[in-house]
N, C-alpha and C positions, 0 to 999 in steps of 0.2 A: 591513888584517886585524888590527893586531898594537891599534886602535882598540878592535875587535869584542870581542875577547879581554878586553880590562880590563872593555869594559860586561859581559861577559856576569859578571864577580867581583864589581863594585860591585855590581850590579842586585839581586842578594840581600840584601846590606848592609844596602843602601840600607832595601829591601823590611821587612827583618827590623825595624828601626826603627818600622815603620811602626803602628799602631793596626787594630785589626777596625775594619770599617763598622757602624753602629750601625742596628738594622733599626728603621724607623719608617714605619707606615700611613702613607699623604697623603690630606688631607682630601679630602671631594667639591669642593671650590672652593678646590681648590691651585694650578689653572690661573690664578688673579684675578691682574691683574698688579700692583694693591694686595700680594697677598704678596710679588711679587717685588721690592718696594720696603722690604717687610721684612729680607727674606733677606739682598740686598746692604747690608744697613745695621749687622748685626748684627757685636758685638764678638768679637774670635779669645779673649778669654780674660773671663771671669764670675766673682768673687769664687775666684778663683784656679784654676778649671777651662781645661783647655784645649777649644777647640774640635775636635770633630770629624768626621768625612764619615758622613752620614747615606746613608739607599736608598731616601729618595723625595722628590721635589719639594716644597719649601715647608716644609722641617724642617731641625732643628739641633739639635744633642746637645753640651756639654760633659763633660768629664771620663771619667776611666778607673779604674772602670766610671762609663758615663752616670749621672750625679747632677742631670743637667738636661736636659730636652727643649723642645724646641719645634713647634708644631705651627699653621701657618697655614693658613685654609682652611674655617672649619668656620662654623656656621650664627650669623646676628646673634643675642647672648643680649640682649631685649629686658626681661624679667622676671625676679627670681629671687628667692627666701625667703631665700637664703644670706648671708653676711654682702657686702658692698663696698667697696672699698677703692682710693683712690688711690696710686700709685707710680709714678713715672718718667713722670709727664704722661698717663696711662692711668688711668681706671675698670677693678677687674679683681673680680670674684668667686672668693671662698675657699672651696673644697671639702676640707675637714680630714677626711672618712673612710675616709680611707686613710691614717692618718700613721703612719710621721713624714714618706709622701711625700704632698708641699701639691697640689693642683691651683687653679691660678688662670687664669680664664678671661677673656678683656676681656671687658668690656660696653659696649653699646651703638657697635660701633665692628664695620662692615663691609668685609671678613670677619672673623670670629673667631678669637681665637690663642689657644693654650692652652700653659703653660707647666707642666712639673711640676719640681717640686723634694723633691727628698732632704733632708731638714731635718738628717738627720744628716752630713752632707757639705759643706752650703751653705748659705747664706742667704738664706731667700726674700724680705727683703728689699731686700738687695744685687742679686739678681738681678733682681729686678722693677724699680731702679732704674735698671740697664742696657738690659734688654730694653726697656724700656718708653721709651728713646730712637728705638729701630727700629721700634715697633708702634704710635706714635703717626701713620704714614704712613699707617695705614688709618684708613677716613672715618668720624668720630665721628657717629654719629645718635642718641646719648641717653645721660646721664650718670646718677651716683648718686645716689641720694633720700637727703637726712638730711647 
């Protein structure tokens, strides 16, 4: 009983410590088991963000407040007019119209992961150099031109 008693003091503590869940969609092909060779590969800390528990399959959030997301799942980007860019053993495409938060998407590599960063927080490409350890387990089917 006298067991019971201390969890039920700690388990607040503990609790209070604790970080919000970071809410993130999960793509339509979050089930690929390519992402989950993502997910488990992925670093607990990103140009000095910590990792945190996401709310849906095949995502990953650093920092507080999130300044990095992840997102596995999403459809092969096969084309695109946007700039392209190697980092961390990945083809990724730079989506700047949203900044100072970057969106970069792999290319050519099924399924597709999307990675956003807070440019004011982080570096997108210190993170890309990271990530791009864990996302190179999805299967490359075409790289960048130029």
């Amino acid at each position: 009983m006298k067991f019971f008693r201390v969890l039920l003091v700690l388990l607040p503590l503990t609790l209070a410590g604790c970080s919000a869940t970071v809410n993130l969609p999960a793509a339509s092909d979050s089930n690929n088991p390519d992402c989950a060779k993502v997910i488990v590969r992925l670093p607990q800390t990103t140009d000095n963000q910590e990792r945190r528990t996401t709310s849906s399959q095949s995502t990953a959030a650093w920092g507080t407040p999130a300044a990095i997301t992840l997102t596995c799942g999403l459809d092969t980007v096969k084309v695109s007019k946007l700039q392209c860019i190697t980092a961390g053993g990945v083809d990724w495409i730079v989506d700047e119209t949203q900044k100072p938060i970057y969106r970069f998407i792999s290319f050519g590599r099924t399924p597709a992961t999307i990675v956003t960063v807070d440019s004011t927080k982080a570096s997108g490409a210190t993170v890309l150099d990271d990530l791009g350890q864990a996302v190179q387990f999805t299967e490359q089917t075409a790289k960048c031109l130029g």
